[in-house]
N, C-alpha and C positions, 0 to 999 in steps of 0.2 A: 518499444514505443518511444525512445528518447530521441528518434526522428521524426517523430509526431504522427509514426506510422499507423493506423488501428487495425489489427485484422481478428475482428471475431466470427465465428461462427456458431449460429446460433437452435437450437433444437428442443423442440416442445415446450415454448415458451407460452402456457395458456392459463385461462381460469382455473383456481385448485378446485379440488375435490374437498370443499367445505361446507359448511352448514349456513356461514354468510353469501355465498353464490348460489345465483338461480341455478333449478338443477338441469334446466336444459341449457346451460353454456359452461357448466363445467367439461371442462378438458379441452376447450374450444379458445382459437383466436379469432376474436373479431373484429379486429384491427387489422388493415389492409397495408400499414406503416411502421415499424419500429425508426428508432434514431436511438444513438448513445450519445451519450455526456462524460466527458472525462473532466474532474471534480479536479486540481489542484491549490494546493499553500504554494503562493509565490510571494514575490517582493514588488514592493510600488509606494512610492514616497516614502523609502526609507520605515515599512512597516509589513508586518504578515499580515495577505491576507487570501481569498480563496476567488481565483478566477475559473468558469467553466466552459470549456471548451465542446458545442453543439456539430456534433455528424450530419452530412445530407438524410434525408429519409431513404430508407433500401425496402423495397417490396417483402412481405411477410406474410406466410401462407396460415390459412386456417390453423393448420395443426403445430404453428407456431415456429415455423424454421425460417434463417434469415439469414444472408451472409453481408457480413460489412467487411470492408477493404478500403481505407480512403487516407489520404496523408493530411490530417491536424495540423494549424498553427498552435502548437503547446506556448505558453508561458513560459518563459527561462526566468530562475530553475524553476519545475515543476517538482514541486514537494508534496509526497505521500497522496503519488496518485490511485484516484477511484476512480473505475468505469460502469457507469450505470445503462442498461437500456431500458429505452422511454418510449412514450410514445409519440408523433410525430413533433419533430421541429422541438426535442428536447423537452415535451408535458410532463407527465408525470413519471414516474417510473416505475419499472415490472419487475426489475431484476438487477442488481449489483453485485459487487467481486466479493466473495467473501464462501461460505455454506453453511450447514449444519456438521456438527460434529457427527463421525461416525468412526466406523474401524478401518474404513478403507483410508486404501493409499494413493487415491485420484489427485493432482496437485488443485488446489485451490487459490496459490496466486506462483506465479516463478519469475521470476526476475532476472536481471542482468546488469543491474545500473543502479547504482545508488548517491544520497549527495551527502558530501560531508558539511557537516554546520557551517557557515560563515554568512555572516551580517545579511538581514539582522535577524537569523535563525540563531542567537546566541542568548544563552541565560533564560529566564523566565519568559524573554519578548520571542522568545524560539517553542515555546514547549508545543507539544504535540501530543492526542493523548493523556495528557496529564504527564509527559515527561518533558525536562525541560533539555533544553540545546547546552552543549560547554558554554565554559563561558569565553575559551577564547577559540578562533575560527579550527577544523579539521578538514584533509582532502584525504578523498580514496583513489586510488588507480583503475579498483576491479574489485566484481565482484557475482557470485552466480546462489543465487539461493532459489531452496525450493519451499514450500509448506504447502502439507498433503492434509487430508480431513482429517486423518487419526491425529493429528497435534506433530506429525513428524516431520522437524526443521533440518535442513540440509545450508549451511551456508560456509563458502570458499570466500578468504575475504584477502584481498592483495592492496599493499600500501597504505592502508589507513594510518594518518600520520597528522601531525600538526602541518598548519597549511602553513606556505611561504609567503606568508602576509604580514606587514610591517607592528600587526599588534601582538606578535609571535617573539617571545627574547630568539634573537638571532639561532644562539646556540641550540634552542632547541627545536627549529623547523624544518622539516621533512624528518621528525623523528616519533616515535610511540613510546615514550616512559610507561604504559601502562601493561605490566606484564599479562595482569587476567581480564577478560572483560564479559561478560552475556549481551545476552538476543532477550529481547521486548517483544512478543508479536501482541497488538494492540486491536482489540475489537472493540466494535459497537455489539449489544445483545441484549437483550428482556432480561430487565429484574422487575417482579413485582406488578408486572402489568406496563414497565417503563422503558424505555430507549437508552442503556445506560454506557459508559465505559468501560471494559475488563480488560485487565493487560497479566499475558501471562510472559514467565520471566527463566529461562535455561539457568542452566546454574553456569558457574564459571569456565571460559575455555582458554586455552594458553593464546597470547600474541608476542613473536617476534620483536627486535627493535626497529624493526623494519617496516611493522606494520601487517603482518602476514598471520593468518590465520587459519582454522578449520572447525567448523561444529557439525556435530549428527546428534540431536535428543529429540525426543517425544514429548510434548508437552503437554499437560493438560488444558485444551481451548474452554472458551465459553459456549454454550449451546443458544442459538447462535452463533460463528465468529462472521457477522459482517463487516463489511470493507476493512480489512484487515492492513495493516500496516507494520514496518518490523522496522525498530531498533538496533542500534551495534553499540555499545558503550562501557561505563565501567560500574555502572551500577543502575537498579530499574528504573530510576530517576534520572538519569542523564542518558543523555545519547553527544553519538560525534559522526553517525551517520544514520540515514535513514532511508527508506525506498522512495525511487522517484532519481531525475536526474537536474 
């Protein structure tokens, strides 16, 4: 999506099977319309904030199947993006990136693209999550992560390095001082009857000085883990990259 490409496809998207739904329209779509929203943190006047980016409507059958394929004007960057689908012209919404914990190994978000901190994603005016940004700017080259239901994170991390930005001491940019670093993946989920934050945290993986890296761990999610978002850093509190481009 860091061409602002969208392509979802969409399947059994209907009323649950709950005790607050009439019971003759469970299992049922009665929406003749979906639309998605992709939810980003960008920059604008020098400040974080969240712009959302509205799909045309695409036809949506009773039993709730719907394919979207459309090219977005994204927000540069797009930081820790969400895709929700709504209902027409971007309403409410049915369904967001995220699932329910279970033991499968289905991916629930996979990436290819990530962004390293720089202004004004720095320090506390950066945090995300409850984590905050470095404080001074970082770039990545590359990167391909997967996270599946069971909690299992799969992330290939190429160049993460100080960025080549003049608030960087000369000698140390395009370089990684930091030999160990974890993965953040960050949800939203129910505590308590509430909409809350849970950030679960790998334990430490080796990095290169070069900026190179590799992680495979299972993590324990929140039940819930909605719109989830993953961290790269050198502790659960900081990050120097994060999903989104």
């Amino acid at each position: 999506m860091s061409d602002g490409r969208l392509l979802l496809g969409i399947q059994g998207l209907v009323f649950a099977d709950d005790p607050s739904v009439p019971e003759a329209i469970r299992g049922t779509n009665p929406v003749p319309m979906f639309a998605a929203v992709v939810s980003c943190l960008t920059s604008s006047g020098g400040a974080v904030t969240t712009v959302n980016v509205t799909a045309d409507n695409v036809p949506a059958s009773p039993t709730g199947d719907a394919f979207i394929s459309q090219t977005l004007t994204l927000p540069e960057p797009c930081v820790a993006p969400v895709v929700l689908i709504t209902s027409p012209n971007g309403g409410a919404y049915f369904a967001v990136t995220g699932g329910a914990a279970s033991g499968d190994e289905v991916s629930i978000l996979r990436f290819n693209r990530s962004f390293g901190n720089t202004s004004p994603f720095l320090g506390a005016a950066g945090a995300i999550g409850g984590v905050n940004a470095a404080g001074l700017p970082w770039a990545i080259s590359g990167i391909y992560g997967d996270l599946a239901a069971n909690g299992r994170l799969i992330l290939s991390i190429q160049g993460l390095v100080f960025a080549d930005d003049p608030s960087v001491p000369e000698a140390r940019r395009n370089t990684n001082p930091v030999a160990t670093m974890v993965a953040v993946v960050s949800c939203l989920t129910s505590s308590g009857g509430q909409i809350t934050t849970a950030n679960a945290v790998s334990s430490g993986f080796a990095m290169d000085q070069a900026g190179n890296g590799f992680l495979i761990q299972t993590l324990a999610l929140p039940q819930p883990c909605v719109a989830p978002v993953i961290f790269i850093g050198p502790s659960a509190t900081t990050y120097f990259a994060v999903t989104g481009a």
